[in-house]
C-alpha positions as CSV (number, residue, x, y, z in Angstrom):
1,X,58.0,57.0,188.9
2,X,58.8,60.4,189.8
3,X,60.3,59.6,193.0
4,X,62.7,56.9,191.4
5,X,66.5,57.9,190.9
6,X,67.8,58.1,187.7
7,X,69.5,55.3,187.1
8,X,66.6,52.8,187.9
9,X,64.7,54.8,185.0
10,X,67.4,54.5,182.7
11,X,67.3,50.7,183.6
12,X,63.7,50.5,183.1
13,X,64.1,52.2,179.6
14,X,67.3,49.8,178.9
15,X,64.9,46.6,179.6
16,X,62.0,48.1,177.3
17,X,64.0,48.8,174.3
18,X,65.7,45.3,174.7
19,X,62.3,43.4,174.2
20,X,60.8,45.7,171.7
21,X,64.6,44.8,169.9
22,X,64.2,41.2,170.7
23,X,60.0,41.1,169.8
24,X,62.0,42.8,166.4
25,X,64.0,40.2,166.1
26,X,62.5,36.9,166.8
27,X,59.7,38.6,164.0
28,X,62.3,39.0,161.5
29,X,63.4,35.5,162.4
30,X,59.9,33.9,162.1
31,X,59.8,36.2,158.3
32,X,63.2,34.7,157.5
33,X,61.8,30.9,158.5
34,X,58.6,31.2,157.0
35,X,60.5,32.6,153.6
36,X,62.7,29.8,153.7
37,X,59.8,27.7,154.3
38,X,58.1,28.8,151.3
39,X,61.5,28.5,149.2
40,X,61.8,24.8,149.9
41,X,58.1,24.3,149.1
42,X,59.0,25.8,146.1
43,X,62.1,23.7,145.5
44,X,60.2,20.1,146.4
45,X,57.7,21.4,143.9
46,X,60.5,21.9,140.9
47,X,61.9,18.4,142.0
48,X,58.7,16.9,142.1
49,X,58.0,18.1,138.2
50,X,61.5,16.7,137.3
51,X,61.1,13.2,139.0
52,X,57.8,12.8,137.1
53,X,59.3,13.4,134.0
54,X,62.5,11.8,134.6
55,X,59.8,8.6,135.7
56,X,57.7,9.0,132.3
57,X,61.2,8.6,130.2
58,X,61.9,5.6,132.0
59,X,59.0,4.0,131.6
60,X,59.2,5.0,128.1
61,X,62.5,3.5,127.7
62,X,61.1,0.7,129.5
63,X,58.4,0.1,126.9
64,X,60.7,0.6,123.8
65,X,63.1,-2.2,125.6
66,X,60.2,-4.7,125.5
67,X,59.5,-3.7,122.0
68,X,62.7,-4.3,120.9
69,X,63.4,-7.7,122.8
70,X,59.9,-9.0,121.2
71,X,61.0,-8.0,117.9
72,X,64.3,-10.0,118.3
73,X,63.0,-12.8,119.6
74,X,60.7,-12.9,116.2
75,X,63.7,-11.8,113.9
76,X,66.0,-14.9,116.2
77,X,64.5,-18.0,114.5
78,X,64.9,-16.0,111.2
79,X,68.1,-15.7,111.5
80,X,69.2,-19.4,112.6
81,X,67.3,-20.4,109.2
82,X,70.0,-18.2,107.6
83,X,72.7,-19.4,109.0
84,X,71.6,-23.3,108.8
85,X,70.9,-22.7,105.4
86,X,73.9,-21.1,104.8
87,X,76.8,-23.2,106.6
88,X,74.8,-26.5,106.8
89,X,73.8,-28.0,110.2
């Protein structure tokens, strides 16, 4: 490359430093991604824990529902016998 002129060096030297910027770049990208990657795995995780628990108080609530409708349904007839016993038939 002795023999080149000087401007096709400085070209040559211009292209190099462009790829070793854009190999720098598209690496910090791929960091960046990959970060972001690992943030939302993160984040699913977190939402994961809270719809699980958000599910077991529902079921819960769920449960104490069907308690609470069997124990009126025993405490119902009860109460007609007070009230027919009270104000008559």
């Amino acid at each position: 490359m002795s023999g080149a002129a000087p401007w096709k060096l400085a070209s040559a030297k211009q292209a190099t430093t462009t790829n070793m910027n854009g190999s720098e770049d598209v690496t910090k990208m791929l960091v960046s991604m990959n970060q972001n990657i690992l943030d939302m795995k993160e984040n699913t995780h977190r939402i994961d824990e809270k719809l699980d628990r958000i599910n077991e108080k529902v079921n819960q609530t769920a449960l104490d529902t069907e308690l609470h409708q069997e124990t009126l349904m025993k405490l119902l007839p009860i109460c007609v016998s007070i009230v027919v016993t009270l104000f008559g038939p």
